[in-house]
N, C-alpha and C positions, 0 to 999 in steps of 0.2 A: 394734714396740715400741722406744723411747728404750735408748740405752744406759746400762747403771749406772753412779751417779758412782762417779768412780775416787779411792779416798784416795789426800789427797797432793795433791789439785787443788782450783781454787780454786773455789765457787759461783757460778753469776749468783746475785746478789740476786734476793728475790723480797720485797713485799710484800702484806700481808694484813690486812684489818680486824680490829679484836679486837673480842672479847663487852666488853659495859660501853664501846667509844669508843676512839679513835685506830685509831692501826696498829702494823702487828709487820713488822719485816723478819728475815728466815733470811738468812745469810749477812754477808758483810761484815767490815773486819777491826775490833778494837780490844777484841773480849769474846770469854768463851768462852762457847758456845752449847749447848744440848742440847734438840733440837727430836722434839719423839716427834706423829708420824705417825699418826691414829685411824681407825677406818673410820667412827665416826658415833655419833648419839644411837642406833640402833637394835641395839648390838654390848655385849651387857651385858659381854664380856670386855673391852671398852674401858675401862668404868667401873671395873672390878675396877684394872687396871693404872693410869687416871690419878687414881685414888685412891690407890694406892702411889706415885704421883710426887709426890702432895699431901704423904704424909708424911715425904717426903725435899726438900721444899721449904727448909726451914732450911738443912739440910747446902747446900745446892746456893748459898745464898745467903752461908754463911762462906767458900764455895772461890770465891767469882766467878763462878760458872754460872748463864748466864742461861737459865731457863726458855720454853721455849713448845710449847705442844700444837696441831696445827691439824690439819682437815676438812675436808670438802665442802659439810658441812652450812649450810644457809641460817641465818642470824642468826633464824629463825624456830623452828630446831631446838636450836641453838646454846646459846642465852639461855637457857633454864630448865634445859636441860639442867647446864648449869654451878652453875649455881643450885640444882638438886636436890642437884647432888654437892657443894658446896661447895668450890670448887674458889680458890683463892686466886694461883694464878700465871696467867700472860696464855695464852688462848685463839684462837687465829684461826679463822676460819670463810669461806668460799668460798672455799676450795683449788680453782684450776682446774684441769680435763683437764691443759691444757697445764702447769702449775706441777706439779701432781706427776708426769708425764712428765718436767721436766726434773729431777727428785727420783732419777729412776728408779724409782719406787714401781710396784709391781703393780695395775691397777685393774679391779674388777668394776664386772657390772651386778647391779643387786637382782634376787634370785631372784624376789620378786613384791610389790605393789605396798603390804604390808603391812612389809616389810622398808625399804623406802625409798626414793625416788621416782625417784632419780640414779646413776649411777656415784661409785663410791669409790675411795681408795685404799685397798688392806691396809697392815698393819702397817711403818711403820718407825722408825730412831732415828737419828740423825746428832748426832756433835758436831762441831764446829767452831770451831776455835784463833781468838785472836787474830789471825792474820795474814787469818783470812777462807778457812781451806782445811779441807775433811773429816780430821778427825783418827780418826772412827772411823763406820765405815758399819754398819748390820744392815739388812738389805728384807726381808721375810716376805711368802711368796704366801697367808698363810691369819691367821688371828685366833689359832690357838691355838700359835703357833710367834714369842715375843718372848723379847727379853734381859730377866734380870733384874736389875731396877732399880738395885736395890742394889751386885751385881757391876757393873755400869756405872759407878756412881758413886764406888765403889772406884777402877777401873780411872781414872777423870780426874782424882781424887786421886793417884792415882800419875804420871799422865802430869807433871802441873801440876807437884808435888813434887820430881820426876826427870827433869825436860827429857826425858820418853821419847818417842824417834822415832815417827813414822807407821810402822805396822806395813801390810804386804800389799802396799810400791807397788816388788818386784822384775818385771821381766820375763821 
């Protein structure tokens, strides 16, 4: 297993196709980011949750926080899936083995062939400053163990507001 990223340090970039066209990069400096981590079209707790980030999409977009959600799932799964939910901020889809390893994300294999065809990531959330460095990490090994949304958002409100340090990077 990849080590966790360490807050405080900086990402490789990573880019990813988006649902509807172009690409999405994680990482990098100049914005502030908040990239939430889904297991799939197959994970109805997903939906619950990137439904509750749809409706903190506004807020995200007065403070400067740029949204993106991304998967494993094929643009095949991807597309209506977004569609269904109506999902209004950028989506990625083909999150690789190797891209969420270097996430540090947790990944299954589907328990059977009804659940979904590939390995996933579980749940995670990463913000990431301006400068291009983890300002705040969560990994979750399971679907039902995420931050909420809202406290989150709070929390980069506050950061932003109060120059507040990267917390958790003592030795």
């Amino acid at each position: 297993m990849a080590a966790k990223p360490m807050a405080g340090t900086e990402l490789a970039k990573q880019y990813l196709p988006l649902v509807g066209g172009g690409e999405a990069s994680i990482g990098g400096a100049g914005r502030w980011q908040l990239i939430v981590s889904y297991r799939g079209k197959h994970c109805p707790l997903c939906k619950i949750y990137l439904k509750g980030l749809e409706e903190l999409k506004s807020q995200c977009d007065e403070l400067g926080v740029e949204l993106l959600a991304v998967s494993a799932d094929p643009k095949e799964k991807a597309e209506p899936d977004v569609a269904e939910m109506g999902l209004t901020f950028p989506v990625a889809y083909d999150h690789s083995l190797e891209q969420m390893r270097e996430l540090g994300l947790y990944i299954s294999n589907p328990r059977n062939d009804q659940e979904t065809d590939r390995p996933f990531a579980e749940p995670g959330v990463f913000v990431i400053n301006p400068e291009g460095v983890l300002q705040i990490v969560d990994i979750s090994n399971a679907p039902f163990v995420r931050p909420d949304l809202k406290h989150v958002l709070r929390g980069v409100k506050f950061v932003i507001e109060n120059d507040y340090p990267i917390r958790g990077t003592a030795e």
